[in-house]
N, C-alpha and C positions, 0 to 999 in steps of 0.2 A: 439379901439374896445376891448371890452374882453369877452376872451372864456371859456365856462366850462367844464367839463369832468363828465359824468355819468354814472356807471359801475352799471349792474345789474347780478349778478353772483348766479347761482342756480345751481344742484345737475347734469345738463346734458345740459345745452348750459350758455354760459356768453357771454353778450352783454354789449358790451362800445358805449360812441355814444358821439362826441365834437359837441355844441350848441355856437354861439355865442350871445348875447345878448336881440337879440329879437327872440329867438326860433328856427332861423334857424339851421337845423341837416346840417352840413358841413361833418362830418365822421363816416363812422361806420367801428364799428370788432367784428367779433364772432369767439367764440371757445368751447370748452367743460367744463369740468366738473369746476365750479369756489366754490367748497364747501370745504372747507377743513377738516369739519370732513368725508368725505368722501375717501380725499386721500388730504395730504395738500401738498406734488408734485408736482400733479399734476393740483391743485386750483392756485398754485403760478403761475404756467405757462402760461395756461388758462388766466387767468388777466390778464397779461404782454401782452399775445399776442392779447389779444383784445382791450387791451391800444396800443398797439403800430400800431396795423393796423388802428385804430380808427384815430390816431394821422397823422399816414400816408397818409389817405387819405384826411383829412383835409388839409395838406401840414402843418401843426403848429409842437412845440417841447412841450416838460413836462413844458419850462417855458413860454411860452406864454399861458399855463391854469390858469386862474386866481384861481379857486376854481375847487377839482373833488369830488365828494362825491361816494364812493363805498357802494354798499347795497347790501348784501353777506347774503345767507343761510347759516345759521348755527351763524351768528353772537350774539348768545342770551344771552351770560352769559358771566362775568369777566374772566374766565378760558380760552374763546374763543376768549377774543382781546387780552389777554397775545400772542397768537398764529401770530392774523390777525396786531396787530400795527407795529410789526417789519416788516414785510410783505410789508403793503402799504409804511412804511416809508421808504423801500428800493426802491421804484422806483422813488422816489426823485425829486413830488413834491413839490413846498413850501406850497400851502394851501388843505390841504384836510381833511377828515371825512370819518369815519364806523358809518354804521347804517346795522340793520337785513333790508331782503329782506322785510317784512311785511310793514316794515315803508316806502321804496319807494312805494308800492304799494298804501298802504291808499294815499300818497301826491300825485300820480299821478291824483287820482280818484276824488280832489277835489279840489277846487278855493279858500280854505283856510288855514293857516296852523296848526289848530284845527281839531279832527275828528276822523274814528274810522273805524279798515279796520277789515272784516272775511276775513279768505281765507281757502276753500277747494277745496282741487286738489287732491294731492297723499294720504295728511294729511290733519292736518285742523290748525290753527292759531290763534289769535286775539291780538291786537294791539290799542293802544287809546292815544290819546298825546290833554289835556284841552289849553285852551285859554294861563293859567298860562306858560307853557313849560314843564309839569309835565305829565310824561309819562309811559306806565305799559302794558307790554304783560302777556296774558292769553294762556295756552297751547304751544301749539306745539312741545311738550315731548312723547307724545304718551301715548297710555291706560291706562297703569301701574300708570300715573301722569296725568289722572284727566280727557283727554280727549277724544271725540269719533267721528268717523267718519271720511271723507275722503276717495279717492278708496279704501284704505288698510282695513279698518276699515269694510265698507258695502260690500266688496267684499266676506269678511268672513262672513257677515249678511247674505248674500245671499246664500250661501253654507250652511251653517247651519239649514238656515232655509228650504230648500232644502231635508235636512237627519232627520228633524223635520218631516216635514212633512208627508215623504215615514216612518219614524215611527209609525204615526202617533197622534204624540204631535202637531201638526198645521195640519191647512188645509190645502187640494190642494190646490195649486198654479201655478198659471204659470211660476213660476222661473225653476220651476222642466225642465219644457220641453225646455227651455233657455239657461240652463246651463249644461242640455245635451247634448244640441250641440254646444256651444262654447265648453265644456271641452274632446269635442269626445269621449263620453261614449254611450252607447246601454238602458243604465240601472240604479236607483241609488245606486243600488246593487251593480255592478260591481265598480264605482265611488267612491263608498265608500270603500268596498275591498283594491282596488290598490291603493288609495290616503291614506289610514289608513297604509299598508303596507309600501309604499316606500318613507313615510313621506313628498308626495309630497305638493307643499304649493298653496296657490289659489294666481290666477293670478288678478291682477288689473281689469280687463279687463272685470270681472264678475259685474264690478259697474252698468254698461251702460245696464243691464239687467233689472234696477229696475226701470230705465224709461221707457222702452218695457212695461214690465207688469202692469206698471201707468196708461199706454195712456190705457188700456184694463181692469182699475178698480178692479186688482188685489188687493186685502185687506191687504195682506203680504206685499206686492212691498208699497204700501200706507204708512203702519204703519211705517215701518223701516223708509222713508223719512220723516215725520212727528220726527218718535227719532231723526234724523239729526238734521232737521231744529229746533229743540227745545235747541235742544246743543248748536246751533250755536249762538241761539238765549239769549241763558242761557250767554254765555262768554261774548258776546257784552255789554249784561247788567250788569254783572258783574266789567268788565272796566269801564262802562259809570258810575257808582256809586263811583266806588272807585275814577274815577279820579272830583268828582263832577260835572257833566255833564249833572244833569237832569233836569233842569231849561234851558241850550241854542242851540241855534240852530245850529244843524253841519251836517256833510256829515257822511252815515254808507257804506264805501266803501266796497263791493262785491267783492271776489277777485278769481280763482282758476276755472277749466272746470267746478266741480259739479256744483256751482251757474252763471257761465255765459253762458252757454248751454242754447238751448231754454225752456228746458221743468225742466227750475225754478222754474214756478210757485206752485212744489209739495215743497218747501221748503220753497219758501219767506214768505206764511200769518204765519205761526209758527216760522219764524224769528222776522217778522214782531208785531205780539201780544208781544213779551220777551219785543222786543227793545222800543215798544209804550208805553208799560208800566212805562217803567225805564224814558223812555225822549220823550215825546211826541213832543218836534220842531226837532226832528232826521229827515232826509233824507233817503232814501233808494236810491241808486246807483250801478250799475252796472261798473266796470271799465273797461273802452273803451279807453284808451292809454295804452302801453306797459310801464311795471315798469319803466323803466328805465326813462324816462319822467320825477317818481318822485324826479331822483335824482339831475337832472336838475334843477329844480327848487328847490329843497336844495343846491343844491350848489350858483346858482342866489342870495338866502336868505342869507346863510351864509355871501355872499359879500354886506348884506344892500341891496339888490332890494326890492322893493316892485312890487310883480309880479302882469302887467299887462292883462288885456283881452286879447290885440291879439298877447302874447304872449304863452297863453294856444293855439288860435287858428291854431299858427302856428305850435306850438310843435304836435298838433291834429293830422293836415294835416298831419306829416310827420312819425309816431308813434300810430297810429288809430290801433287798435287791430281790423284784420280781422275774424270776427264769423266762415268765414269758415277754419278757422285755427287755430280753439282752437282744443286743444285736451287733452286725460286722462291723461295726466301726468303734474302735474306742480309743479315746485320747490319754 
């Protein structure tokens, strides 16, 4: 029998999880922060000990893992496996692999190992890897470098457009009255004062406003999601071109609370138009297993599988992403 090892390590939990062949999860561990431009400390640790409870409760060792594949935020540039290679090479398996968190994500989201993941959550992403094995990330640098959106991103749309409007440069909006009482202010006077003053910074938390004011046909709330979804939409097809992709049929995996939230649908047809356009046999998807899944199945690949059906369905059952446990933060 052989076993694999699949770490998914993000900005504030890292989950390992040992699979053995046909999908069955035999062990899991979780810990904190597995980022290490974050704190690399504290990322080293973090892994270890989510490899090691993982391993533990499967009752196996490092060498009975055939293959582990680690898919780590922050992994996106040469500067950053100079960091992460010494790192996993120290816990001294014999076959494993780094990959960015993006890329288990999209492999999770799809039945082939072609395809094409968004992800907005805290930030936003984009990822594409063609038929050939030729592979290319879009964003996930932030504003300054090209991209938009994400909590961080609309949270500040939403405040802005907020001190626009009590100027008024836009219209009333219902964000006004939303994010006077998330931000427990009386006033946007007062909110603006003291937040200008004490250089206070807007909280994530203000994203979840602009679906409030969606479901209520807010014009402002509308627009800003529509800018999203066109971003999002703009990157997808961006990758899907570069990596020559618009002639075949693949999976565009969804990834991140903004787009797997109920109240999607103010994002996907502006997703949706960018990506039709660039590649019409594209797929639209939502991802419904936990990343980590995708690393499973890279590592399965790595060792020559060709992954079967009821081995997705197994990994399904045991790693099914519950809707009622998404939440605003994702790494």
């Amino acid at each position: 029998m052989n076993y694999y090892l699949g770490v998914d390590g993000g900005g504030s939990k890292t989950l390992a999880v040992v699979s053995d062949e046909a999908g069955n999860i035999l062990g899991r561990g979780i810990s904190g922060c597995g980022n290490h431009q974050i704190n690399q400390d504290l990322a080293d640790f973090s892994i270890r000990k989510a490899v090691g409870d993982a391993l533990q409760a499967a009752n196996l060792s490092r060498d009975d893992i055939r293959f582990a594949v680690f898919g780590l935020a922050g992994a996106d540039r040469e500067a950053d496996f100079r960091i992460l290679r010494p790192m996993i090479a120290a816990m001294d398996f014999t076959n494993w692999d780094i990959v960015c968190d993006t890329v288990i994500g999209m492999r999770a989201g799809t039945r082939q190992p072609d395809g094409v993941v968004i992800i907005c959550g805290s930030g936003t992403n984009c990822f594409g890897i063609n038929a050939r094995g030729q592979s290319m990330q879009c964003g996930g640098f932030g504003y300054l470098f090209g991209d938009f959106g994400g909590g961080g991103d609309l949270s500040q749309e939403v405040f802005r457009t907020v001190i626009r409007a009590w100027e008024g440069r836009e219209e009333p909006t219902l964000l006004t009255e939303l994010t006077l009482r998330e931000l427990g202010y009386q006033t946007v006077e007062d909110m603006f004062n003291h937040c200008l003053d004490e250089g206070r910074r807007v909280p994530i938390s203000l994203a979840k406003s602009l679906f409030v004011a969606a479901d209520q046909a807010d014009r402002c709330a509308l627009e800003i999601l529509q800018h999203q979804g066109t971003e999002l939409g703009k990157s997808a097809s961006a990758v899907i071109r570069k990596l020559g992709m618009e002639q075949t049929n693949f999976d565009l995996v969804m990834v991140g609370s903004i787009l797997t939230r109920g109240q999607n649908e103010y994002l996907l047809p502006y997703i949706e138009y960018q990506v039709k356009q660039a590649a019409p046999g594209c797929t639209m998807r939502v991802l419904d297993m936990e990343p980590v899944a995708g690393a499973i199945l890279l590592a399965m690949e790595h060792n020559g599988i060709m992954v079967e059906a009821f081995v997705y369905e197994k990994l399904h059952h045991y790693l099914s992403i519950q809707r009622s446990a998404v939440q605003w933060e994702v790494d």
